[in-house]
MARLUM-596624 format. One line per field, with one value per residue (C-alpha): residue number from 1; z negated, y, x. Coordinates in steps of 0.001 Angstrom, whole numbers, m for minus. Layout:
<sites>
num <- (NUM  ...)
c3 <- (Z  ...)
c2 <- (Y  ...)
c1 <- (X  ...)
</sites>
This chain:
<sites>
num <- (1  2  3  4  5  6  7  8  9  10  11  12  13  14  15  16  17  18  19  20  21  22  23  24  25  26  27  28  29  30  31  32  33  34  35  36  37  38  39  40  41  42  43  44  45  46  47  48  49  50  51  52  53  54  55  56  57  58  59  60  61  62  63  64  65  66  67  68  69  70  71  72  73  74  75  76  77  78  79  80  81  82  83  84  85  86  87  88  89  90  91  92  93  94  95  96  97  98  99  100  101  102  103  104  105  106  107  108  109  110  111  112  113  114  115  116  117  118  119  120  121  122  123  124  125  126  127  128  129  130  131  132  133  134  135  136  137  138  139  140  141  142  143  144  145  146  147  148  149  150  151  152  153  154  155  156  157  158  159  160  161  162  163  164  165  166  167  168  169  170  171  172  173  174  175)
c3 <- (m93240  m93509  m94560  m93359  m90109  m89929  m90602  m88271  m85241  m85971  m86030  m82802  m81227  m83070  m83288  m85809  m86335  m89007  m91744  m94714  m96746  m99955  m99218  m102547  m103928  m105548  m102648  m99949  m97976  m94548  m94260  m91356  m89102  m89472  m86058  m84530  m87260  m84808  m81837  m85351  m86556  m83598  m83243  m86432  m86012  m82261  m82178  m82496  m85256  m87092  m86646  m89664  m89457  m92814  m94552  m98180  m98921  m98300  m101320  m101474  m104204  m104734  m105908  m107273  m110253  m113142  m115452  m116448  m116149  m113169  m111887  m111731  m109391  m106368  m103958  m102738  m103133  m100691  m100390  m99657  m98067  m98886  m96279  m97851  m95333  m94934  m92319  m93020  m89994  m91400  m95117  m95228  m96528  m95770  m97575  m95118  m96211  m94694  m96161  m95612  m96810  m99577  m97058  m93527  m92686  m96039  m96430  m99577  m98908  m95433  m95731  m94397  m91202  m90027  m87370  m88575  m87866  m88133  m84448  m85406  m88712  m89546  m93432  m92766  m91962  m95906  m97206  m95226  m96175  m99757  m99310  m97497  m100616  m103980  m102452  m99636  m96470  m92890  m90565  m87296  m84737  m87495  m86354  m89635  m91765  m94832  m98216  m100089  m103973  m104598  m103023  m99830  m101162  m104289  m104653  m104113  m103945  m107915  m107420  m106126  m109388  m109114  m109440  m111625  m112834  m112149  m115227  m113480  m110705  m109096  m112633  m114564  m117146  m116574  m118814)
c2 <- (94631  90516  89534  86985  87041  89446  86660  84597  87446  87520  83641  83312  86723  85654  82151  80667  84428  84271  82384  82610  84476  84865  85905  85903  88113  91716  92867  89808  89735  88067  86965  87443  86481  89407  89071  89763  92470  95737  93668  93029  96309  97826  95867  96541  100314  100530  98098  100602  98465  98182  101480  101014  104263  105037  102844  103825  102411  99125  97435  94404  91816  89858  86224  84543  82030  84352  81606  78165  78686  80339  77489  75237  77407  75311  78403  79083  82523  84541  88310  89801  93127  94281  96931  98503  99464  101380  102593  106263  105905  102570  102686  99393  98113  95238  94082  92875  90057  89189  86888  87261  85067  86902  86695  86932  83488  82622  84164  86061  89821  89739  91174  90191  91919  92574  94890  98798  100151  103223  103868  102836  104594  107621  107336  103792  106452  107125  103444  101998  103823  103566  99365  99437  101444  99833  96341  95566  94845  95996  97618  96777  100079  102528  105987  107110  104267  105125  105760  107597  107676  106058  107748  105808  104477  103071  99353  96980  96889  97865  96623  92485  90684  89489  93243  94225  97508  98823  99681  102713  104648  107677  107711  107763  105114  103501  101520)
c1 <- (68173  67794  71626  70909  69739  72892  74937  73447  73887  77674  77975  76505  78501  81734  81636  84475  85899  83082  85121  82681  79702  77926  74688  73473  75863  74724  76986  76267  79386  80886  84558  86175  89036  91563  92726  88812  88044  88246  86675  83771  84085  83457  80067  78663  79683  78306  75009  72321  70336  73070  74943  77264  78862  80529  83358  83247  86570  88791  90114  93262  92580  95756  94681  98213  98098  99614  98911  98334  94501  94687  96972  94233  92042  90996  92323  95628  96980  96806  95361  91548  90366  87334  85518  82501  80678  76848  74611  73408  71032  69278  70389  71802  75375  77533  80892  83242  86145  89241  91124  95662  98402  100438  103460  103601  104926  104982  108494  108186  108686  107302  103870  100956  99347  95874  94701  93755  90372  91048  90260  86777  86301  88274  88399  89988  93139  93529  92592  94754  97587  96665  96538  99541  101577  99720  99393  101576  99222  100548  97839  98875  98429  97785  99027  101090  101209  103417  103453  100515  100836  104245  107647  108617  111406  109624  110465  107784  103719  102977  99183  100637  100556  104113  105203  107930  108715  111864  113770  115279  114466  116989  117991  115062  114810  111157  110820)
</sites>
């Protein structure tokens, strides 16, 4: 598959939904708009040249300046889901991007929202889920989103860098 002729075929479908790319990564990868990624998804799952029928998993970086170096980082914070994605009809992969605010709104504790594919692929059912517990993304129209690893009434996101322990928990000392 020619990434970048890929590339090209969702610019031209998508138009300005098709935020960004590194081509020349050991992964190449396209950023999207969250708020087109099922109407995208769906496209890159259906077309049959591309056919990519398998998400391997979906991952949430959290970018937020922890420290002085980090401070002077030319990007804002702000979170990033990564879709790995492959065709087992044409043996080609694609990372998928989408790039969130930390906050929905920008009011801290709101958190940010993106449409779920997990109409398109199934396994996005259990990644989602575990994105939504460890780092605090909302997948809007996901049948049973809730807690997967961490009790749902665990405080917090405990992979969001700004995560704090807490020292007790139902009586437990944590710390």
């Amino acid at each position: 598959m020619d990434i970048q002729a890929l590339h090209d075929r969702l610019s031209q479908r998508f138009g300005p939904a098709v935020t960004g790319n590194n081509l020349a990564a050991i992964d190449p990868w396209v950023e999207v708009d969250g708020a087109r990624l099922p109407e995208i998804a769906r496209f890159l799952r259906d077309e049959p040249d591309l056919r990519f029928n398998l998400l391997h998993c979906i991952t949430a970086v959290d970018y937020l300046h922890v420290d002085s170096a980090a401070a002077k980082a030319e990007w804002q914070p702000h979170v990033e889901l990564v879709y790995h994605l492959s065709s087992t009809v044409h043996r080609h992969r694609l990372v998928l991007k989408v790039q969130l605010p930390r906050w929905k709104d920008g009011v801290a504790g709101r958190l940010p929202e993106v449409p779920s594919v997990s109409e398109i692929w199934r396994t996005a059912d259990w990644h989602e889920r575990e994105v939504y517990d460890l780092s605090g993304v909302r997948f809007l129209g996901h049948a049973d989103l809730r807690r997967i690893l961490c009790p749902e009434d665990f405080p917090g996101h405990p992979l969001r860098k700004d995560f704090s322990m807490p020292s007790e928990y139902h009586g437990i000392t944590t710390g």
